[in-house]
C-alpha positions as CSV (number, residue, x, y, z in Angstrom):
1,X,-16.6,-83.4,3.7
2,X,-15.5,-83.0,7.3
3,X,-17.0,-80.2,9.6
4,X,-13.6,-78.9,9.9
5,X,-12.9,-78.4,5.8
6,X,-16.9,-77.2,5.7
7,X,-16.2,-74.8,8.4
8,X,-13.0,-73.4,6.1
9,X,-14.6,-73.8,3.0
10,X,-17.0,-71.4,4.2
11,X,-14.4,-69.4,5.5
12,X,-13.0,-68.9,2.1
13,X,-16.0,-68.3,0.2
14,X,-16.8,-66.0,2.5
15,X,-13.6,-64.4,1.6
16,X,-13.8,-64.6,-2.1
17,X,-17.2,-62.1,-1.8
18,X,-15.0,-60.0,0.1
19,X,-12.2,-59.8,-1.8
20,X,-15.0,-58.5,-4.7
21,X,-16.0,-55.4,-2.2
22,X,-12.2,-54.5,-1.6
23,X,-11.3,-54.3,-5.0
24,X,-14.0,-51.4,-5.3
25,X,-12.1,-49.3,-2.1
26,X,-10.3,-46.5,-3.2
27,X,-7.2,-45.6,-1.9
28,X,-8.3,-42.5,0.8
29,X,-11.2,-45.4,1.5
30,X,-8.3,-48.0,2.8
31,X,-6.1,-45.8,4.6
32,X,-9.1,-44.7,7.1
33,X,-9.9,-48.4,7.5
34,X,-6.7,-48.5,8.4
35,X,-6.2,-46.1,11.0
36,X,-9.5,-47.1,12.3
37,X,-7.8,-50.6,13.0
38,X,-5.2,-49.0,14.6
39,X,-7.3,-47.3,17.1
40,X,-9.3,-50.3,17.7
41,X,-6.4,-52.0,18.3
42,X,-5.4,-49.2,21.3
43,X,-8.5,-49.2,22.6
44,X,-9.2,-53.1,23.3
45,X,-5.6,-53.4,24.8
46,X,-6.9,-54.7,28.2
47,X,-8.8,-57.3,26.4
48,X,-6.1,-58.4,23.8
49,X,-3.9,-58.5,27.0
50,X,-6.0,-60.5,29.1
51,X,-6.2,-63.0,25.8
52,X,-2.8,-63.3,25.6
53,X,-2.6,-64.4,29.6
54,X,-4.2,-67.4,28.2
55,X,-1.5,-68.1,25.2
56,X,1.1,-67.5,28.2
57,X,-0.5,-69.8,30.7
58,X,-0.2,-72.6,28.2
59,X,3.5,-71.8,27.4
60,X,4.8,-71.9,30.4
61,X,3.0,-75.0,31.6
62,X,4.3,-76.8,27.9
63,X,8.2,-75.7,28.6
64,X,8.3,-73.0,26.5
65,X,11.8,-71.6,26.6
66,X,12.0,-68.2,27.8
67,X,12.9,-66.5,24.7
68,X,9.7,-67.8,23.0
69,X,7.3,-67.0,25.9
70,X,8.8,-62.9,25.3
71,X,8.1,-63.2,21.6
72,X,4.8,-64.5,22.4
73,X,4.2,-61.8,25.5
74,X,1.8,-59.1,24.7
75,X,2.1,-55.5,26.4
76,X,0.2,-52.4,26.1
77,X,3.7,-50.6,24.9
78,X,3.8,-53.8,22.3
79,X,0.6,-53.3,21.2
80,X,0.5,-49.2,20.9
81,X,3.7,-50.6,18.4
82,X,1.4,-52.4,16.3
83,X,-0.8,-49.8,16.1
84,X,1.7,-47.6,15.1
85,X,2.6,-50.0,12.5
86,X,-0.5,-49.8,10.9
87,X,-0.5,-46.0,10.8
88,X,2.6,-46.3,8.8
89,X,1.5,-48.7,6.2
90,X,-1.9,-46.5,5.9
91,X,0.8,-43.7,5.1
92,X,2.5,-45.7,2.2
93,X,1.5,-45.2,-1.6
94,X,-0.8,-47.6,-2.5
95,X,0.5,-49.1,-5.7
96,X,-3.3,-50.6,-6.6
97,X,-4.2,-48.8,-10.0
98,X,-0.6,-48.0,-10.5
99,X,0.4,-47.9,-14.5
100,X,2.8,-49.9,-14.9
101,X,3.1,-49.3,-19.3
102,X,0.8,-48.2,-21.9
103,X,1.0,-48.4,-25.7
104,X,-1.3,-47.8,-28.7
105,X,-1.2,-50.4,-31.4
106,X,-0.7,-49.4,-35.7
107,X,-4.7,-50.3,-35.3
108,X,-5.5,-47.6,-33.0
109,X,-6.0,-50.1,-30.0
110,X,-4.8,-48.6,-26.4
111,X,-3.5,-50.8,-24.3
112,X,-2.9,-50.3,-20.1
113,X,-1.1,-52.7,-17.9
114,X,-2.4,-51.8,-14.5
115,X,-1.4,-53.3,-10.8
116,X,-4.3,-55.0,-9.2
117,X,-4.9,-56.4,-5.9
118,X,-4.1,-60.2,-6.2
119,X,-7.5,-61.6,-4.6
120,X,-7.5,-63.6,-1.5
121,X,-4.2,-64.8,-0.1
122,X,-3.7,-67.0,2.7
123,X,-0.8,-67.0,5.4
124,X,0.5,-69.6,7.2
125,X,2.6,-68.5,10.0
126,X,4.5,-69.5,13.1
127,X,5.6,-66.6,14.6
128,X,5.0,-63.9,17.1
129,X,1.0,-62.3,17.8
130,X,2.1,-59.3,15.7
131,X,2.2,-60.6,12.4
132,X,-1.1,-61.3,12.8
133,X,-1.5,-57.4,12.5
134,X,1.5,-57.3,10.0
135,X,0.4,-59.5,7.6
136,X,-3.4,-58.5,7.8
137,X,-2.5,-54.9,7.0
138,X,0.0,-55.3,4.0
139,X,-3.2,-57.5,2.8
140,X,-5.8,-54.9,3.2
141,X,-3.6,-51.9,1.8
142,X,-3.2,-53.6,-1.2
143,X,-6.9,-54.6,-1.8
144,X,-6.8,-58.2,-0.9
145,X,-8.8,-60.7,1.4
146,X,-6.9,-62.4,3.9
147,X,-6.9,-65.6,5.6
148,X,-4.6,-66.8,8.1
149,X,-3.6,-69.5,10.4
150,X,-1.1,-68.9,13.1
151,X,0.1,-71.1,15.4
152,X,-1.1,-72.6,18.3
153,X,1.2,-71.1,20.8
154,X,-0.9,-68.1,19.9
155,X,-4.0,-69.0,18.8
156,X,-5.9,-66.6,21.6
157,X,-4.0,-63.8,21.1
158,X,-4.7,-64.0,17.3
159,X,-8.2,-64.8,17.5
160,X,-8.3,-61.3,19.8
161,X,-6.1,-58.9,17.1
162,X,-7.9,-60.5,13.9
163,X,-11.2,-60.2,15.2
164,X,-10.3,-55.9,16.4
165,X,-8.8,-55.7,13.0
166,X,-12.1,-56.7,11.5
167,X,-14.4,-54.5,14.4
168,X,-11.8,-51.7,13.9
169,X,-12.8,-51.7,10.3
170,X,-15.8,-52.5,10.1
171,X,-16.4,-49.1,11.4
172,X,-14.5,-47.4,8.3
173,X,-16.3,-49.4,6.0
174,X,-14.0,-52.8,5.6
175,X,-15.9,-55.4,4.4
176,X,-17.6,-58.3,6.4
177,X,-15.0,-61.7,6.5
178,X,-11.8,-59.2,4.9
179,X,-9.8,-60.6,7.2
180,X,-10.5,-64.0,8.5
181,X,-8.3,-65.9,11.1
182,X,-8.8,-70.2,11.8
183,X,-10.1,-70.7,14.8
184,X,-8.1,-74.4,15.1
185,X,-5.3,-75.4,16.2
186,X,-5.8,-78.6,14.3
187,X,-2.7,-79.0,11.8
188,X,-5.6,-80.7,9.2
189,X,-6.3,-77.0,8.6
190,X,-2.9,-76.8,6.9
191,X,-3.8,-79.2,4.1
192,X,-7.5,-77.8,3.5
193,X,-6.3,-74.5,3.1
194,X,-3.4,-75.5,1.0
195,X,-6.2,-77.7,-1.0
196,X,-9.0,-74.8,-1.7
197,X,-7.8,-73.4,-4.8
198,X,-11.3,-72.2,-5.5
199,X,-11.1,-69.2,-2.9
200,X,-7.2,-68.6,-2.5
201,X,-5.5,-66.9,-5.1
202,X,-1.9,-67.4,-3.6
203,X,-0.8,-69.5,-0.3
204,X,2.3,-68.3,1.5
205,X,3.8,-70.1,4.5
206,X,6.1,-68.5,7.3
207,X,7.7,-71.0,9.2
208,X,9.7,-74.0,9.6
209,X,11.2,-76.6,7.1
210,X,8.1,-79.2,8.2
211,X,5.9,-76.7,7.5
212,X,7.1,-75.3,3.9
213,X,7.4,-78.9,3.0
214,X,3.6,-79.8,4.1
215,X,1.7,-76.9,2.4
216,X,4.4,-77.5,-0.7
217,X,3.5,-80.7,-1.4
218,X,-0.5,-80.1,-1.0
219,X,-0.7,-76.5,-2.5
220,X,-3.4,-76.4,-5.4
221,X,-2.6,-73.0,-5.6
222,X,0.5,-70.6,-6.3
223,X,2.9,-70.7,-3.4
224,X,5.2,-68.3,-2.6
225,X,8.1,-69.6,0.3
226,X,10.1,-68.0,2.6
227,X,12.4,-70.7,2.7
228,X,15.8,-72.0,4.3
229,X,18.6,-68.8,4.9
230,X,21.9,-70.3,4.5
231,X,23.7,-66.9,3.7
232,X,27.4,-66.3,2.8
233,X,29.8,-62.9,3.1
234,X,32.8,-63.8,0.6
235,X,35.9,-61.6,1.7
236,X,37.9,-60.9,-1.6
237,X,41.7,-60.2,-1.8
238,X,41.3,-56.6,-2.4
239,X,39.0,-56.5,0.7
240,X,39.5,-53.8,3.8
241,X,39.8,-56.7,6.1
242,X,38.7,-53.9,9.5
243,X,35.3,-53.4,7.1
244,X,35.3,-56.9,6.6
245,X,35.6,-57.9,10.0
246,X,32.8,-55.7,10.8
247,X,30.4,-56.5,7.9
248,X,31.2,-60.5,8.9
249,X,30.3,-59.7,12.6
250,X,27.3,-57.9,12.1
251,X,25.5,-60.4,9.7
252,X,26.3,-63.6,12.0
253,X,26.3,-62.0,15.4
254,X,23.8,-59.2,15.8
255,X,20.9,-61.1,15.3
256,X,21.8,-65.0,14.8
257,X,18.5,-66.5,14.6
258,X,17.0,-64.7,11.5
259,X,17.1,-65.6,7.9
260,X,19.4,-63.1,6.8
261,X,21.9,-63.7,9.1
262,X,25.1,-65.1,8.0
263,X,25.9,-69.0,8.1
264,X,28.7,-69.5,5.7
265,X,32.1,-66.9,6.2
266,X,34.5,-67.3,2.7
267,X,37.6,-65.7,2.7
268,X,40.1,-65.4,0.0
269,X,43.5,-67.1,0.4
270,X,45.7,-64.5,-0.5
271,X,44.3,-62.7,3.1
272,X,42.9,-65.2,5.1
273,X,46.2,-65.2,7.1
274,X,45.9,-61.4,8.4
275,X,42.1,-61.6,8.2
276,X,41.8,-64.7,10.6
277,X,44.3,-63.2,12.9
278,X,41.9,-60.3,13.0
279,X,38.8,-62.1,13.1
280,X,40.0,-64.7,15.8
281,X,39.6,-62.3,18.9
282,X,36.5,-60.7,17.6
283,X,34.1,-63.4,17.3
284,X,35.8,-65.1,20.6
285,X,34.1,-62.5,22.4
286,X,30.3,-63.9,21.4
287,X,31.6,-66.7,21.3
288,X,30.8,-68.2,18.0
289,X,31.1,-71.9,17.3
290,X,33.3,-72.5,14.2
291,X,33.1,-75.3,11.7
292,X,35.7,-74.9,9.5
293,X,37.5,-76.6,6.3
294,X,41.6,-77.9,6.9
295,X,43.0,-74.1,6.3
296,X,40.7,-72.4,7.9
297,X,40.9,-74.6,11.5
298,X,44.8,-74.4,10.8
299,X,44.9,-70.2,11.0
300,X,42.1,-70.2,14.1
301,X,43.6,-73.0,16.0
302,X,47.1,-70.5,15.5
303,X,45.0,-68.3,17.5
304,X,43.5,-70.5,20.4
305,X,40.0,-70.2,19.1
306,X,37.5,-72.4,21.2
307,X,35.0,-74.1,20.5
308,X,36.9,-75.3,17.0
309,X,35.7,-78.2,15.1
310,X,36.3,-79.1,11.1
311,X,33.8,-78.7,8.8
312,X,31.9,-81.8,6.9
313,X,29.7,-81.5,3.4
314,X,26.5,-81.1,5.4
315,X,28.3,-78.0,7.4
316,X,28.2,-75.8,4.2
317,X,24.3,-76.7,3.8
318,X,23.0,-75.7,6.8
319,X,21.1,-72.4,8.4
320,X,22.2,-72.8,12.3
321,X,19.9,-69.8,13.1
322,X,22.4,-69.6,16.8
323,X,26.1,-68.5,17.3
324,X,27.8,-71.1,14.9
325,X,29.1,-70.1,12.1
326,X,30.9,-72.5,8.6
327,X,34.5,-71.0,7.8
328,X,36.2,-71.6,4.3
329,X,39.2,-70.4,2.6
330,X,38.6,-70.1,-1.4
331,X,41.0,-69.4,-4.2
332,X,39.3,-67.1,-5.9
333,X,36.3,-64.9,-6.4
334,X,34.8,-67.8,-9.0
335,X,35.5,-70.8,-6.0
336,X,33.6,-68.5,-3.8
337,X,30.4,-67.8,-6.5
338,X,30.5,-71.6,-7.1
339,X,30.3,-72.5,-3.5
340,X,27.5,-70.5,-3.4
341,X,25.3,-72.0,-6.3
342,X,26.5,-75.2,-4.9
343,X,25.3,-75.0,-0.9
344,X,23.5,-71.6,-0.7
345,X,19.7,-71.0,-0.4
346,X,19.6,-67.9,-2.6
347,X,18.5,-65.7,0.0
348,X,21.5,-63.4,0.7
349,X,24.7,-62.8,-0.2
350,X,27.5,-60.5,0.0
351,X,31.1,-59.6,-1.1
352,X,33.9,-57.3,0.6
353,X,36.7,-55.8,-1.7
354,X,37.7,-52.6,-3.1
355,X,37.6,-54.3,-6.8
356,X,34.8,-52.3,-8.4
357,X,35.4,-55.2,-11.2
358,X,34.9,-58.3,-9.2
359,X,32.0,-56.6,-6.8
360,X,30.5,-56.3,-10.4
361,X,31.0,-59.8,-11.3
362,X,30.0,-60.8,-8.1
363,X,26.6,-58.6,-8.4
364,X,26.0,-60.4,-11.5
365,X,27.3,-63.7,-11.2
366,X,25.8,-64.9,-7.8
367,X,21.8,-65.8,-8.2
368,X,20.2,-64.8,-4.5
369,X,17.4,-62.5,-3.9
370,X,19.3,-60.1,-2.6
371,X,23.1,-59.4,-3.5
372,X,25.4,-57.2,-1.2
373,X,28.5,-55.4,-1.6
374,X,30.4,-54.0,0.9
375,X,27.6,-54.3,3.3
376,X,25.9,-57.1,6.1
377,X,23.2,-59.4,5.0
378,X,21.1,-58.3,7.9
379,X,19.2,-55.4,5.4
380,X,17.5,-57.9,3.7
381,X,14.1,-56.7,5.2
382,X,11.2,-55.3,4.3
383,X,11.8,-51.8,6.5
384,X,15.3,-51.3,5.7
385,X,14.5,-51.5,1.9
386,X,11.9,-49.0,2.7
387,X,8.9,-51.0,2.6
388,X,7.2,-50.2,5.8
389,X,7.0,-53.7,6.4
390,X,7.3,-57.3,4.6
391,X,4.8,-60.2,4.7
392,X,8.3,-62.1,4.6
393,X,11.5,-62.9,2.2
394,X,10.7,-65.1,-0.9
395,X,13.4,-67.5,-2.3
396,X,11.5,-68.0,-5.1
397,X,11.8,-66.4,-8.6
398,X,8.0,-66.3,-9.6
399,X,6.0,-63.8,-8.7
400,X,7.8,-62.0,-5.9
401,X,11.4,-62.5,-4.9
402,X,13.2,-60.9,-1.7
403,X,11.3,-58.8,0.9
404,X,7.8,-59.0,-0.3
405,X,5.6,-55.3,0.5
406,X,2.9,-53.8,-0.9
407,X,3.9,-54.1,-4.8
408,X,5.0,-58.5,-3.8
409,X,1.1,-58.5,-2.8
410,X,-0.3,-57.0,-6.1
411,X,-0.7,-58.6,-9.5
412,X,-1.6,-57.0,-13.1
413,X,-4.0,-56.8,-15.9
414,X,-4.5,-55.3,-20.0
415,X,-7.1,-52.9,-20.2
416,X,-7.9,-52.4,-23.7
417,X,-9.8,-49.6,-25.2
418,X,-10.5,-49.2,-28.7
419,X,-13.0,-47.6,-30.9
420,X,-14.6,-50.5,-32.7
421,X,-10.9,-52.5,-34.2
422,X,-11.9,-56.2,-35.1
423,X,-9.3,-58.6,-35.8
């Protein structure tokens, strides 16, 4: 065994005892451990600041693009946000001990299914400083151990926030190792986490494609993916094509490079004629790039629209995450669905019409984690479902599926009491 997988081993059994002593917190118990965080957090600002100069420095010397060195910037109005995210969570029902059904059994036997904290999960993330925080407190609220590995753009800055999370605590009574970060930017890491199914309950990476694919095919453990977002709006026949215009523009253009924005625009024949003539001028103004099949290039080339270029087979596959966006006229609601189980991700979906009928069959018919009608893909989130916050969005069907909060981090068990039955 290499010093590095001894190191994490250790990390993870350290973990394990941990995840024992959470269990035990009641729920007044977590939300002061919470808070206490929170204020920790505040009150090492200059020193989480300072840490971060570090992660900065390095950016800028590797060619970070501007955009990434903001998400990676820390501030003291940044972090008084995180802080303020914790608060919130600490504020949320806990659903540990929640009763999920309970039944007595001909024999007299009473049986409880009860939510329970999962154990000790591991995140893999590559992402900004604050889901250090995020993911650490959705963790703790719901009773579980956490062990993380951001990346190495960051890896100062995450060191500084896990180890004022744990201080923070500590303080409030949070168990010693509850929330663990790896102090490597070594990518071996990746695969000995992924490989110690003997102290993680659950693995979940946040990240790229290369990523997914890595702890995928070494995961001894349940993983749960927050996969590719190649998202479709389907405008129907019986749409309002001004709501649709608007729906279409908000879930491609607001925020382009997020999972949940649009990649894939469907519209029905029978409108794409007045749509297109409405949708041409509106998404010139960003402007967006448009790959689109033989109909759809014929109605936006009518209109001048630049940059134009036709769509292949591998168009209707991919998640741009930027300011392009795949056009397709359809024939009819069921083209539309079956383009979708054919090239989507399952992620999120969405139809415009008036037709109560086919939004229905729509609803029904279309297998994503998240269905719309008559609205943008961009809710699909943890705090516009009402969450507080998401550890991310599973594309997965088993255990958790869409933005995973506090119940996505819980699991269940049968408590049985009887008075002396024997089978």
């Amino acid at each position: 065994m290499s010093a590095l997988e001894k190191s994490i081993h250790e990390i993870g059994a350290r973990a394990r005892i941990a995840s024992h002593e959470l269990a035990k917190l009641s729920s007044a118990q977590k939300a002061a451990i919470l808070h206490a965080m929170a204020d920790e957090l505040v009150a090492g600002t200059e020193g989480l600041i300072h840490a971060n100069a570090d992660d900065l420095a390095r950016a800028e010397k590797s060619g970070l693009t501007k955009a990434a060195i903001d998400r990676l910037r820390l501030t003291a109005e940044r972090i008084a946000g995180m802080a303020d995210g914790i608060r919130q969570v600490a504020e949320l029902a806990d659903p540990v001990g929640e009763i999920l059904r309970e039944w007595t059994r001909p024999n007299g036997i009473q049986i409880t299914k009860i939510r329970t904290p999962i154990g000790v999960i591991g995140i893999i993330y590559e992402s900004r400083p604050n889901v250090t925080s995020d993911a650490a407190v959705l963790c703790l609220k719901t009773g579980n151990a956490v062990i993380l590995r951001g990346g190495s753009e960051a890896i100062a800055s995450n060191l500084a926030i896990a180890a004022a999370m744990q201080a923070g605590g500590a303080k409030a009574g949070l168990p010693d190792a509850a929330v663990q970060l790896i102090p490597t930017t070594d990518r071996e890491a990746v695969r000995i986490m992924a490989q110690m199914d003997e102290f993680m309950d659950v693995i979940i990476p946040r990240g790229g494609h290369s990523l997914i694919e890595n702890v995928v095919s070494h995961a001894r453990m349940p993983v749960i993916k927050h996969y590719h977002g190649v998202c479709h709006v389907y405008v129907d026949k019986e749409a309002d094509l001004d709501m649709a215009l608007e729906i279409a523009i908000n879930s491609k253009c607001q925020r382009p490079g997020v999972c949940n924005a649009m990649e894939t625009l469907l519209v029905h024949r029978d409108v794409a004629t007045e749509f297109f003539a409405k949708a041409a001028p509106a998404f010139q103004k960003f402007p967006v790039e448009m790959r689109a099949d033989p109909e759809a290039f014929r109605l936006l080339a009518e209109h001048g629209y630049k940059p134009l270029g036709e769509a292949d087979e591998n168009s209707w596959r991919t998640e741009y995450l930027e300011l392009i966006l795949s056009v397709r006229v359809v024939d009819s609601l069921d083209e539309a669905v079956a383009h979708m189980e054919k090239y989507g991700s399952h992620h999120s979906d969405a139809i415009v019409t008036n037709d109560a009928a086919a939004a229905e069959k729509f609803l029904k018919e279309v297998d994503s984690a998240t269905v719309y009608w008559n609205a943008s893909t961009r809710f699909t989130d943890g705090g516009e479902f009402g969450f507080g916050a998401e550890i991310g969005i599973s594309t997965d069907k088993l255990h958790a599926r869409g933005p995973m909060g506090l119940e996505e981090l819980t699991s269940y068990k049968y408590q049985i009491r009887g008075t002396g039955q024997v089978r």
